[in-house]
C-alpha positions as CSV (number, residue, x, y, z in Angstrom):
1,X,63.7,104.3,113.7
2,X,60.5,105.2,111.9
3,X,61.0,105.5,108.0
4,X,58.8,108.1,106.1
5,X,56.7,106.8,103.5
6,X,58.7,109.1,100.8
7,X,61.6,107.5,101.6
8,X,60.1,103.2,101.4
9,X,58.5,104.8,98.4
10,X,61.4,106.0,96.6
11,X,63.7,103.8,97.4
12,X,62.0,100.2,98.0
13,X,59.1,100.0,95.9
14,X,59.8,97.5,92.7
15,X,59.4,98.1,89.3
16,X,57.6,95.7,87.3
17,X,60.0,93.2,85.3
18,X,61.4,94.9,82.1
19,X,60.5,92.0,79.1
20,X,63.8,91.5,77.1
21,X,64.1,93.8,74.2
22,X,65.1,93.2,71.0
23,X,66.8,95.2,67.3
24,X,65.8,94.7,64.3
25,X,69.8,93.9,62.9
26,X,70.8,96.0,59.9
27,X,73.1,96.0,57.2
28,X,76.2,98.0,58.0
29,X,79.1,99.3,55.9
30,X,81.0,96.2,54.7
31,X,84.6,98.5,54.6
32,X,87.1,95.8,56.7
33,X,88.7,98.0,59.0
34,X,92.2,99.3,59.3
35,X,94.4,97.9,62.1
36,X,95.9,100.6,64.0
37,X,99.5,100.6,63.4
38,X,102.2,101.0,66.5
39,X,102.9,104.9,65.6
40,X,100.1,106.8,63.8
41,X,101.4,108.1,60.5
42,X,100.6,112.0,61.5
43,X,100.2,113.9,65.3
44,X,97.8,116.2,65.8
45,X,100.1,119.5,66.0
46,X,99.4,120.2,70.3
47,X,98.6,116.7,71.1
48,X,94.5,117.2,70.4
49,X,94.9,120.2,73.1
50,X,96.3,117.5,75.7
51,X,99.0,118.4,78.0
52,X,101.1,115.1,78.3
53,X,104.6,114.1,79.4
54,X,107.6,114.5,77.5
55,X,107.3,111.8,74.3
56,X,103.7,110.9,74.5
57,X,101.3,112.3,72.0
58,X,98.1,112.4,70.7
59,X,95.4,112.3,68.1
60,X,91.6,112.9,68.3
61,X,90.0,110.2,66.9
62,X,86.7,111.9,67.1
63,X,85.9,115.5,67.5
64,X,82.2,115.5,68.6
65,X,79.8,112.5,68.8
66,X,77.8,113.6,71.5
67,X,78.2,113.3,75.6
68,X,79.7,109.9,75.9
69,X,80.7,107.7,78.9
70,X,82.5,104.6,79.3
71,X,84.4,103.2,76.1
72,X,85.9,100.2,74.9
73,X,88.3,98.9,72.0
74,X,88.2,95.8,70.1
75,X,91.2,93.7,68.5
76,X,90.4,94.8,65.3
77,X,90.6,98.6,66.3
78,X,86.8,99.2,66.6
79,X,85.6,101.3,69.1
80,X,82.4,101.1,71.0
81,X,81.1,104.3,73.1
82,X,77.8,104.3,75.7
83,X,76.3,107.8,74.8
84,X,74.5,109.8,78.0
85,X,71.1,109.7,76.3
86,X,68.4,110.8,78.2
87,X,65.3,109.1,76.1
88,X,64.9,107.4,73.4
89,X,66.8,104.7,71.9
90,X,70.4,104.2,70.0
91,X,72.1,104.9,73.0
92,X,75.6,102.9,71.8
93,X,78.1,104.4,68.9
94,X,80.3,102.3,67.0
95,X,83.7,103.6,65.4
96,X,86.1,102.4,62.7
97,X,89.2,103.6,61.2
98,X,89.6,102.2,57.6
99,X,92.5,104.4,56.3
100,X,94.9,103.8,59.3
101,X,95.4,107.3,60.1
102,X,93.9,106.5,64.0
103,X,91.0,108.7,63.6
104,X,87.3,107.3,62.9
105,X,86.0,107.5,59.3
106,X,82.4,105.3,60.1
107,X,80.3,106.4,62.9
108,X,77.2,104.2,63.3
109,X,74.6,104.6,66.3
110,X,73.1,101.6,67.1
111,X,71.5,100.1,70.1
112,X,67.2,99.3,69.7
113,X,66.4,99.8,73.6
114,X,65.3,101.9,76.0
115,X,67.6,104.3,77.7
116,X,66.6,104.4,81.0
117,X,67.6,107.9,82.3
118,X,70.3,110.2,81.5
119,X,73.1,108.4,83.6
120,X,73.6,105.6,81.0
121,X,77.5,104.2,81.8
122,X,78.9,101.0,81.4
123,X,80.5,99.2,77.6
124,X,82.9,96.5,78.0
125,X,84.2,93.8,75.8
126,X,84.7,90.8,77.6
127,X,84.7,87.4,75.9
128,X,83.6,88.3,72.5
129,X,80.5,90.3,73.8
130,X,79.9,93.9,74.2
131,X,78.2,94.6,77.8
132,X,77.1,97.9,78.0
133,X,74.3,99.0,80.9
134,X,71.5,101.5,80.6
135,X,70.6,102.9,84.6
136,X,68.2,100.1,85.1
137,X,69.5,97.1,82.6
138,X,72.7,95.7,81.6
139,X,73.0,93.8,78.8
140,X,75.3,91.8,76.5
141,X,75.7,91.0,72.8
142,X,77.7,89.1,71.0
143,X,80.1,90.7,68.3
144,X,80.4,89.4,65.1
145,X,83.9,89.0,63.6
146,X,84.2,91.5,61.0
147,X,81.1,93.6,61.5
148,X,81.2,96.8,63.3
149,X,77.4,96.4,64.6
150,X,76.7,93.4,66.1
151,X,74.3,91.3,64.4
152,X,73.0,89.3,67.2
153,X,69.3,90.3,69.6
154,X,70.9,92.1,73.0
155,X,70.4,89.6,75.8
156,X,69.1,91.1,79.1
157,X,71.7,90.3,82.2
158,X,70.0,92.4,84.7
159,X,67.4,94.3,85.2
160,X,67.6,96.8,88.8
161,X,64.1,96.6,89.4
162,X,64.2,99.9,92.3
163,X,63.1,103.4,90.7
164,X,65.3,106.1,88.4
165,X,67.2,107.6,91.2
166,X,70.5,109.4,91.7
167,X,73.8,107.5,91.6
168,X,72.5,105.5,89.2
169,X,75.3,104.1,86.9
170,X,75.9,100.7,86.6
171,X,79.7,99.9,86.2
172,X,81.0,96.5,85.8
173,X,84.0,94.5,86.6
174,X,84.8,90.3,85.7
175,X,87.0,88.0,87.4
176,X,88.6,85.1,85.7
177,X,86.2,82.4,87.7
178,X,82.7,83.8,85.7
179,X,81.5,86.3,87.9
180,X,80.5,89.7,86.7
181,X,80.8,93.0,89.5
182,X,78.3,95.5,89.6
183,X,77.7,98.5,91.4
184,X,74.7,100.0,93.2
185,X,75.3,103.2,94.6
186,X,73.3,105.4,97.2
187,X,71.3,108.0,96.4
188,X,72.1,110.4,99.4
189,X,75.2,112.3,101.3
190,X,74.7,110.4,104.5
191,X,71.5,108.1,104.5
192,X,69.7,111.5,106.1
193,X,66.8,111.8,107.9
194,X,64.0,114.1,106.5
195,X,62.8,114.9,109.8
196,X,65.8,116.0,111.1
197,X,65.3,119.7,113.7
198,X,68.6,121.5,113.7
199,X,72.0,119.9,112.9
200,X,71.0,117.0,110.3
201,X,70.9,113.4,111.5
202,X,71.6,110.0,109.5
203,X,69.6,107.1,109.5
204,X,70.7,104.5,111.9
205,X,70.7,101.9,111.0
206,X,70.5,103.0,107.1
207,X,67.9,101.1,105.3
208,X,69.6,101.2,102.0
209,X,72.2,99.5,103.2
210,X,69.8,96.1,102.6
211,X,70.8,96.9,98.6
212,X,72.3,99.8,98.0
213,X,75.7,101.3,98.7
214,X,77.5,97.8,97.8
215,X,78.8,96.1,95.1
216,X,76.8,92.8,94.0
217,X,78.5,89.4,92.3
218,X,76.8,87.6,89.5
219,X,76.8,84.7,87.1
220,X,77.6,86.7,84.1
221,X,76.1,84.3,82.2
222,X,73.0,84.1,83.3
223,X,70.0,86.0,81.4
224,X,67.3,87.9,82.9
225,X,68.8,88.2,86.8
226,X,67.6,90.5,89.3
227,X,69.7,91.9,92.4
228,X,68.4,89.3,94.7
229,X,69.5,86.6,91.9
230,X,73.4,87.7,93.1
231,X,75.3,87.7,96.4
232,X,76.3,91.2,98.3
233,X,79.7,91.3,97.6
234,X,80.9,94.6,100.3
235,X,79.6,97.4,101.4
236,X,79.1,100.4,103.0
237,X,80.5,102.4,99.6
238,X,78.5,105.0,98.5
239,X,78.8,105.4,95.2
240,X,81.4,103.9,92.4
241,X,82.0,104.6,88.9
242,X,85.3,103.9,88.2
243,X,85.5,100.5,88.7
244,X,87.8,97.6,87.2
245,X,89.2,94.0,88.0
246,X,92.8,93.8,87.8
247,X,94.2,91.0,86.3
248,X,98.0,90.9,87.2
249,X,96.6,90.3,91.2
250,X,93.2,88.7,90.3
251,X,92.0,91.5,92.4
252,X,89.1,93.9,92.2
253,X,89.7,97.6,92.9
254,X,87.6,101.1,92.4
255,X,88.2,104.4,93.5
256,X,85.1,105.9,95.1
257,X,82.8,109.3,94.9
258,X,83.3,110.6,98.5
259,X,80.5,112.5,100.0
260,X,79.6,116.2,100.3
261,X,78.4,119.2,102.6
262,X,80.2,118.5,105.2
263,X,79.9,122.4,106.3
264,X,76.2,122.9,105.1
265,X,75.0,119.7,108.1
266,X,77.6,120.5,110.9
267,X,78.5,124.0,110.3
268,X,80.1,124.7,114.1
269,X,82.5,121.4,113.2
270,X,83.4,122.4,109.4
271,X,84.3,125.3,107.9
272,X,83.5,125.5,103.7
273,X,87.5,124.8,103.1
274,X,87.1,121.5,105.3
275,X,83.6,121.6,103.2
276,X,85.6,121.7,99.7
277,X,88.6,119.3,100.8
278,X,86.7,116.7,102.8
279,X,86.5,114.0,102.2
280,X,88.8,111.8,100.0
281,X,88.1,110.0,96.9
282,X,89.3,106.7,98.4
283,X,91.3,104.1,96.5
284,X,89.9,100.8,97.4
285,X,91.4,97.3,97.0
286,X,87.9,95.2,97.7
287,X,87.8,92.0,99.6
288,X,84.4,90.2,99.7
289,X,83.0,91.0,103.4
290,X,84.4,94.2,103.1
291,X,82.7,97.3,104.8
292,X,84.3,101.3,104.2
293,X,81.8,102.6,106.7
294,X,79.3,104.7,104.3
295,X,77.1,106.3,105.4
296,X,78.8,106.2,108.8
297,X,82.0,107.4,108.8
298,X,84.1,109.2,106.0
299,X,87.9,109.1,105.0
300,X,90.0,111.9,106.2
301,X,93.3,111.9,103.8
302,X,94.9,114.9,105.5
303,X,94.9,112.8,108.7
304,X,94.9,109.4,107.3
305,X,92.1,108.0,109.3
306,X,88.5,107.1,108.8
307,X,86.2,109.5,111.1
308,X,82.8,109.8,112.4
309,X,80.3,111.3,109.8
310,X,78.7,114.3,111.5
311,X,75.3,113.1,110.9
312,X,76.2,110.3,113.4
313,X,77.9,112.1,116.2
314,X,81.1,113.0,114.3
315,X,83.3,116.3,114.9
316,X,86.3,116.1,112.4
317,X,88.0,114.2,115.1
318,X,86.2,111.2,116.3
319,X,87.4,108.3,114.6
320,X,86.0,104.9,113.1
321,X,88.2,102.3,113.2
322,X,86.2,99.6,112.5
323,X,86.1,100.3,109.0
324,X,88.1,99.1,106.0
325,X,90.9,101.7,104.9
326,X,91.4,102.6,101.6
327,X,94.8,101.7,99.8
328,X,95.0,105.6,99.5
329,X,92.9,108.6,99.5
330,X,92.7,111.1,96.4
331,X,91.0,114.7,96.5
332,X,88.2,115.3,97.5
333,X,84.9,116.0,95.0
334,X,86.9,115.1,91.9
335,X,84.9,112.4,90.9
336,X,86.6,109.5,89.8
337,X,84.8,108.2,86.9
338,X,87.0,105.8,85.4
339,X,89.8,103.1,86.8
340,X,92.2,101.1,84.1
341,X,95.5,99.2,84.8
342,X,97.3,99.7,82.4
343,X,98.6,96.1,80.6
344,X,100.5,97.1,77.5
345,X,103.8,97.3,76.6
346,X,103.6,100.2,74.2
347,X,104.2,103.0,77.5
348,X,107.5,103.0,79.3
349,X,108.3,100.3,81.6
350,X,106.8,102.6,85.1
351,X,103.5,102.5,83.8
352,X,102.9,98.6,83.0
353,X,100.2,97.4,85.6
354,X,99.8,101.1,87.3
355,X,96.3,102.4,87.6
356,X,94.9,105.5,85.3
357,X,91.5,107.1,87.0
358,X,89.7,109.6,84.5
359,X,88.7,112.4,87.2
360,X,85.3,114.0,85.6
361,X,86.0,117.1,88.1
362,X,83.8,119.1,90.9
363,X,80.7,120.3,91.0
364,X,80.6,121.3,94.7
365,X,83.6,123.2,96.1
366,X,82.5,126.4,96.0
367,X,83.6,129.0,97.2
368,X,86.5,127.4,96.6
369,X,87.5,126.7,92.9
370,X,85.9,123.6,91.5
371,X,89.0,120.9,90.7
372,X,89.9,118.0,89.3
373,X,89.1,117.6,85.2
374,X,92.7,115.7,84.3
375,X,93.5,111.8,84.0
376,X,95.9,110.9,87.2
377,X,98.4,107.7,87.0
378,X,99.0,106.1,90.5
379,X,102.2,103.8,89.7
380,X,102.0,100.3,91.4
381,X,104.7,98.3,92.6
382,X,103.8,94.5,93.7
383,X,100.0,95.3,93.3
384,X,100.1,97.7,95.7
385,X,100.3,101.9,94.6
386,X,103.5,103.2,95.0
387,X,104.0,106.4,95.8
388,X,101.8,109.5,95.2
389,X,99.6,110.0,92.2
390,X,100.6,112.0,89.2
391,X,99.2,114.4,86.5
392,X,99.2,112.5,83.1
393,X,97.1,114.2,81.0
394,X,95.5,117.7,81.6
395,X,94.2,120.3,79.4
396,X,90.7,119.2,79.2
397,X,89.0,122.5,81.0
398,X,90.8,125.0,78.8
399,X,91.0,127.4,82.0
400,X,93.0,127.7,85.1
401,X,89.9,128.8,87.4
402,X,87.0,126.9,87.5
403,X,84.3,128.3,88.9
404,X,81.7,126.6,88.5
405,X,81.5,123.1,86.3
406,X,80.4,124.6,82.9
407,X,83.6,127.0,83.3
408,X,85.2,123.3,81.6
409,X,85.3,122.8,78.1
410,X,85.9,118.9,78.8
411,X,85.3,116.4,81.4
412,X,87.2,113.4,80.8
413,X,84.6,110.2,81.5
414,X,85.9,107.4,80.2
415,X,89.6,104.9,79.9
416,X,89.9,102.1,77.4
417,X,93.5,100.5,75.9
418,X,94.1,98.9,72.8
419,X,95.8,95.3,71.7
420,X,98.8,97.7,71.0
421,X,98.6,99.5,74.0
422,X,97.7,103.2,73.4
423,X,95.4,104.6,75.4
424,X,91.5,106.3,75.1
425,X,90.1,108.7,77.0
426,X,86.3,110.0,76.6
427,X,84.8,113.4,77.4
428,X,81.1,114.0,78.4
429,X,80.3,117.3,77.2
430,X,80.8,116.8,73.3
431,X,82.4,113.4,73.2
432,X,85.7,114.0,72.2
433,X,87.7,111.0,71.9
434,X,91.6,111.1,72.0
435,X,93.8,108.5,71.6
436,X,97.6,108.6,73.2
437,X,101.2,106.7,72.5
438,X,104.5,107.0,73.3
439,X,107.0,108.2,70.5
440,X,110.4,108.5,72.7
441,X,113.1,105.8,73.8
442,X,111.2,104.2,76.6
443,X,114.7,102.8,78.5
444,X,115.3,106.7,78.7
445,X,112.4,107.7,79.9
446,X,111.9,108.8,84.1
447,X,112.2,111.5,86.2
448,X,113.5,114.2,83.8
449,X,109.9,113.8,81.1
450,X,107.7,113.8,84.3
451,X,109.2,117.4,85.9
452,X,106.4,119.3,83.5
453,X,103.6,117.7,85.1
454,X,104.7,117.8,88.7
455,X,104.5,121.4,87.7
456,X,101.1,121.1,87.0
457,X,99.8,120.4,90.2
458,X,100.3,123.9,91.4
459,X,97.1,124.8,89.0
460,X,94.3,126.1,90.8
461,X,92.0,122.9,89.6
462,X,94.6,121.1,90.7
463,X,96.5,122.0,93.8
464,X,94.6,122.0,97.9
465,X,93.1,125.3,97.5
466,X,94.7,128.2,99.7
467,X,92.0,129.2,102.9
468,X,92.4,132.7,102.4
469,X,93.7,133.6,99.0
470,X,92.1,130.9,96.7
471,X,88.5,131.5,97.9
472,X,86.2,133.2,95.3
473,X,84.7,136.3,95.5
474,X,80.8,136.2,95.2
């Protein structure tokens, strides 16, 4: 099939190699910081607006740094934050606590390189270096014991040389044998075609499959890489960003951003409820060779079964079996924008090696209620989930009905856990940071402490919306 020239431009024209950047290091505040004690020594009174289970609780450790993304905490207690900057530079914030009450007393920006769009993502600590990404470069610096900014020039790992586009976040992921995971998402619903007369036809075969749509391996210690420097790891995934290596099964696992407008390209086959329920979020375990079928087929979680994408000949009905299944599929449009298993020991014993995904919430369900906007816990039992998923934290959109995305007052973005084992969750909209622990008898603890957030699922934002009832008035 003939590809427009819009399309080769957009999506397969190289940028010109980025030159490695460099800071100018500065003195910082020479306060030695506070480690965080197993119990902070005051709650905020309603949990920093959290609703949680019975005997966790939490603080805010800060109220308002701007919209952040993906977090990460060091030994010491130091927390570093990837801010959504659009332009400009100092797109990292740094964070210490140096009176021990849990909250951040130092806030330092810092971070002498281009942003590279607004969809900035990734900050990881991994071997003594920070690796944070902008939407075209990742890049890693050393830390310095003992100093909140790190001293040292950032070192360029990667630089995606293919233009700004949508789906652009670079999340990462490192196995034990030296590799570093990275994603490269699609920019479209279902590869389309343009040119399409009528119902609205796919690509076939999809060009952006070559290198997009897929994760890619690399040597994550090697400077100034490019895509075709790695290996194509699996594909046919449209888009990650939660995204994480689990260490207890030396595994690698993500939960993906399904596609949308189903209804609006096949309206005789969907409906706008199949439109705002379809498809899943799907759970994936990821094998190397693996393909989940994007843009071809979609997962169906109501019927368990990966189908046909209408844009290839697909009905609702028509299934695709020769595509890899996901472990599980979650709701639809929630957007799953961070993955952590969960390794401490400071939690009750159901939680240790389960999986926490930070659902940013819906954009796109209308006329349906937009949903999602709560951190879910998926408990595992010999590295596999186990049972259903469950509310852990809500409160974030400070309203039952959702209409439309700014109707939130929170999106939670991002998951980190300390030496200790508390957790971290980030927002986007102000960056709000709060940071949870369990204060009960953990042998105790089980069905009785979760009955409140079972409850919770019967939320508007949270429940499968009703066909008739639940669907908004224009």
């Amino acid at each position: 099939m003939r590809i427009t020239l819009t399309i080769l431009l957009s999506l397969f024209l190289f940028f010109a190699c980025k030159e490695k950047t460099k800071i100018v290091p500065k003195k910082e505040d020479t306060k030695r910081p506070v480690l965080w004690k197993k119990s902070n020594p005051e709650e905020d009174d309603k949990n920093g607006g959290l609703i949680l289970p019975d005997s966790f609780s939490a603080i805010s450790v800060v109220d308002s740094i701007g919209p952040s993304r993906h977090l990460a905490v060091n030994d010491n207690g130091d927390i570093y934050v990837k801010l959504r900057e659009k332009e400009g530079t100092l797109g990292n914030i740094a964070l210490r606590d140096t009176t021990g009450d849990g909250r951040a007393d130092i806030i330092k920006k810092f971070g002498g390189f281009p942003n590279d769009g607004e969809f900035a993502t990734e900050m990881r600590i991994h071997n003594g270096h920070l690796y944070f990404s902008t939407e075209q470069i990742i890049y890693r610096q050393k830390l310095t014991p003992g100093k909140l900014i790190p001293e040292t020039n950032p070192e360029v790992i990667l630089t995606d040389r293919f233009p700004l586009r949508w789906h652009n976040s670079k999340s990462l992921a490192f196995d034990k044998e030296g590799y570093m995971y990275v994603t490269f998402s699609a920019p479209t619903n279902a590869c389309e075609d343009a040119n399409s007369q009528g119902k609205i036809k796919g690509h076939m075969p999809c060009p952006m499959l070559e290198y997009l749509g897929s994760i890619w391996r690399f040597d994550k210690n090697k400077l100034n890489q490019i895509q075709t420097d790695g290996e194509l790891y699996a594909t046919g995934i449209r888009s990650i960003v939660a995204f994480s290596w689990n260490d207890e099964t030396n595994e690698l696992f993500a939960v993906q951003h399904g596609r949308d407008y189903l209804h609006n390209h096949a309206p005789d086959d969907y409906t706008e409820w199949d439109q705002a329920v379809l498809p899943a979020e799907e759970f994936m375990k990821i094998e190397k060779g693996n393909n989940f079928g994007w843009p071809y087929s979609y997962y169906d979680h109501f019927q368990g079964k990966k189908l046909l994408a209408p844009e290839y000949g697909g009905d609702g009905k028509l299934e695709a079996k020769e595509y890899t299944k996901p472990l599980m599929g979650l709701p639809a449009h929630w957007a799953p924008n961070d993955l952590l298993f969960y390794t401490g020991n400071q939690f009750p014993d159901r939680y240790k090696n389960g999986a926490f995904v930070a659902f940013h919430g819906s954009m796109n369900r209308t006329p349906y209620p937009q949903a999602g906007y709560i951190v879910a816990f998926i408990p595992f039992d010999n590295g596999k989930p186990f049972g259903n998923w469950e509310v852990f934290a809500d409160g974030f959109a400070k309203t039952d009905t959702i209409a439309t995305m700014p109707d939130a007052k929170y999106r939670p973005m991002g998951l980190a856990q300390d030496k200790y084992g508390a957790l971290y969750i980030s927002e986007s909209k102000e960056g709000r940071i709060w940071k949870i622990e369990f204060k009960g008898d953990k042998a105790s603890f089980g069905a009785q402490q979760l009955k409140k957030m079972e409850l919770l699922k019967g939320k508007t934002y949270i429940k499968t919306p009703d066909k008739v009832k639940d669907k908004l008035k224009s």
